[in-house]
Structures are given as C-alpha cells and as structure tokens.
C-alpha positions as CSV (number, residue, x, y, z in Angstrom):
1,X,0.0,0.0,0.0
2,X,1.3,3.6,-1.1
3,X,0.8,6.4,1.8
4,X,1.4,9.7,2.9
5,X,5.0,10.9,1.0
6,X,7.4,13.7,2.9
7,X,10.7,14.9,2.6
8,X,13.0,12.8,4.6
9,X,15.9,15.2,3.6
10,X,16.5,17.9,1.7
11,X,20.0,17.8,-0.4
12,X,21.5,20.4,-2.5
13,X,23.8,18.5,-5.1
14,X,27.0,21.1,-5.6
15,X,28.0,19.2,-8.4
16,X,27.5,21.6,-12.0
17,X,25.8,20.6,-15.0
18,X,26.1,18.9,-17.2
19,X,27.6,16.0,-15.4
20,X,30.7,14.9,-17.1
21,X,31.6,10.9,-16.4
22,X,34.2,12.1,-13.7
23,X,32.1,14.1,-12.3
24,X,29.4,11.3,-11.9
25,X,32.3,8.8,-10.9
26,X,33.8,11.0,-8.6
27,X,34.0,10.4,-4.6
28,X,32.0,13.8,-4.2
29,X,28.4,12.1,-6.4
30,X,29.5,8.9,-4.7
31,X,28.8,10.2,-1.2
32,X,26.2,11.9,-2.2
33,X,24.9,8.7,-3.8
34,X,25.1,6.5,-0.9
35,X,23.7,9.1,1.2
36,X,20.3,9.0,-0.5
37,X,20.2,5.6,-1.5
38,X,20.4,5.0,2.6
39,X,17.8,7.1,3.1
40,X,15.5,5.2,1.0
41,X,16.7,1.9,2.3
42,X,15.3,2.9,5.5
43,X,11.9,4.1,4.2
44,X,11.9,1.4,2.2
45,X,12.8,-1.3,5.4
46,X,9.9,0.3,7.4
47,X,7.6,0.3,5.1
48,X,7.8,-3.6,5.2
49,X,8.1,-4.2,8.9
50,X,4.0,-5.0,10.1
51,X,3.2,-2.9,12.3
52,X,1.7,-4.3,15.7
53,X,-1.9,-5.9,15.5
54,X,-3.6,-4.5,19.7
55,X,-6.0,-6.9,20.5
C-alpha cells in the first residue's frame, strides 16, 4: 500500500551541470549517492516491517 510521501531530507547536489563521467564517478556524487540511497533503504525497510496488531 502507497501512503502519505514527505521529505525525509533535503540535499543540495553542488556538483554543475552537465555531469561529465568524472564528475558522476567521482567520490564527491559517490557520497552523495550513498547518502540518499540509505535514506531510502530505511523508508523502504519500514515500510515492510508489520506494524503491531492490539487486540
């Protein structure tokens, strides 16, 4: 089931555009990479964790 979205975090990307292949290969889009895809690893983890059933 799809619910309620929010901003979990709000990122400004620092990197200029258009993004060259070493600048989308570099350590810089890397971190910032792994930063959101953690983010939504966590939403994503919650989201499938049943919540408690109170009888």
């Amino acid at each position: 089931m799809i619910g309620c979205s929010k901003i979990k975090q709000s990122l400004a990307i620092d990197i200029p555009r258009p993004r060259s292949i070493d600048a989308l290969t570099s350590s810089e889009f890397m971190h910032y990479k792994k930063t959101i895809l953690s983010l939504m690893h966590d939403e994503m983890v919650r989201a499938d964790t049943p919540e408690p059933v109170l009888a």
